[in-house]
C-alpha angles and dihedrals in degrees: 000000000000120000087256100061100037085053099051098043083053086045080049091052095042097051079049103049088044095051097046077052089051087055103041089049088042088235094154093181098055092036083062098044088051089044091052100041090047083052092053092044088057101050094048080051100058090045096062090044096260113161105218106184112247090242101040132306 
């Protein structure tokens, strides 16, 4: 596994891991911000032929 791709899958995680934090605090705006930036991350993912796994890294 390359740099890139070992850095982005534990982006991925951490971006989990944040907005799983954002919910359980009820902090919706956070919870948005994580959900949007774990969106992006995926999709940059998926565009570099990354496989994320459907229920987490």
């Amino acid at each position: 596994m390359d740099a890139f791709t070992a850095g982005l899958l534990q982006r991925i995680r951490t971006t989990e891991t944040d907005l799983t934090r954002a919910r359980e605090e009820g902090d919706d705006f956070l919870a948005d911000v994580e959900q949007e930036e774990l969106e992006d991350l995926r999709r940059l993912a998926a565009e570099h032929g990354v496989e994320v796994g459907a229920a987490g890294v």
